[in-house]
N, C-alpha and C positions, 0 to 999 in steps of 0.2 A: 504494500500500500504506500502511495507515495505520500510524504509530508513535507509540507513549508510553514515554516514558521516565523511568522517577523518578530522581532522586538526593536527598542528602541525610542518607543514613542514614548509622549510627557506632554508636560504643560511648559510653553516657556512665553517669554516677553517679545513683543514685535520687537523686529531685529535680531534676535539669537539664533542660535545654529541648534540642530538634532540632526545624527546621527540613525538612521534604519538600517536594520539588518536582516535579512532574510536567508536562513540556512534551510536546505532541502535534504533529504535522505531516500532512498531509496526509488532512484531516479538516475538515469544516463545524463550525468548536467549541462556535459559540454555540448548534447546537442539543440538542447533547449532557446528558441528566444525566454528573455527575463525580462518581466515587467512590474511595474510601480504604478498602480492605478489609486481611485480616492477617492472617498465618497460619501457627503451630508445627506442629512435628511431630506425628504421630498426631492431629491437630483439623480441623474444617471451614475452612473460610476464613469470617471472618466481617466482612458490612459493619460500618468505625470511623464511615466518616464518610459524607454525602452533600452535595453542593449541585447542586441542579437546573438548569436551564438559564434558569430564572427566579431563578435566586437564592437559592431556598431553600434552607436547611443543617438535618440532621439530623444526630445524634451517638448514638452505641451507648452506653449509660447510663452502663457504667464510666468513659467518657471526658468525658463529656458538664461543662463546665466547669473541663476541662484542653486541652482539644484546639483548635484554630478552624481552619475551613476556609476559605478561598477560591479569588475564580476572576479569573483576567484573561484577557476575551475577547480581546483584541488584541495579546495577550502567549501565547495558547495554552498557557497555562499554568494550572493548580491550586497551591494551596498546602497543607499541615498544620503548622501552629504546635502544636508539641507540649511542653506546661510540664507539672512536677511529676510528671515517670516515674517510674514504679515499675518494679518485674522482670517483672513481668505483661504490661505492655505488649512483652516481648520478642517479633518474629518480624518475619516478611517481611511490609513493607507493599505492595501493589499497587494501580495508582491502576490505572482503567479507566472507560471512555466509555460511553452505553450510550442510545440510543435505541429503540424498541419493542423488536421483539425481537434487537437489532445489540448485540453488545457487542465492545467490542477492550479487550485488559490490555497493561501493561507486566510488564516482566522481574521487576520486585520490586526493592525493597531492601530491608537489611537493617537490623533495631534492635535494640539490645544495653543495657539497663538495670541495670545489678550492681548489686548491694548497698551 
């Protein structure tokens, strides 16, 4: 059975940095795209972040040189370095794997940006 699991999230002050983690087990990782999606009440979930299994990283515009993604194959893990929050950014982040048409999520965590 495959698992992901984020951690990482908190409460912090507009303008600080949090750190997500997303480690996966029992899964081929390197062939996986990784994703960083999010999502408040009454909204779609929408993809933040991407890095493909090639390496390549995309970022959803609002975020896109505040955020940086990576991945460590050997470590089964993703990352989001997340600098200069605002409250917008507030909700559950959820990382997930996703090969054609195979996708697995984790639980979520949670982000909290105040004012």
């Amino acid at each position: 059975q495959v698992q992901l699991v984020e951690s990482g999230g908190g409460l912090v002050q507009a303008g600080g940095s949090l750190r997500l983690s997303c480690t996966a087990s029992r899964i081929i990782f390197n062939i996986y795209d990784m994703n960083w999606y999010r999502q408040t009440p009454g909204k779609q979930r929408e993809l933040v972040a991407q890095i493909t299994s090639g390496g390549s990283t995309y970022y959803e515009n609002s975020v896109r040189g505040r955020f940086t993604m990576s991945r460590d194959n050997a470590e089964k893990t993703i990352n989001l370095q997340m600098n200069s929050l605002k409250p917008e950014d507030t909700a559950v982040y959820y990382c997930s794997a996703t090969w054609g048409r195979q996708a697995y999520w984790g639980q979520g965590t949670q982000v909290t940006v105040s004012s």
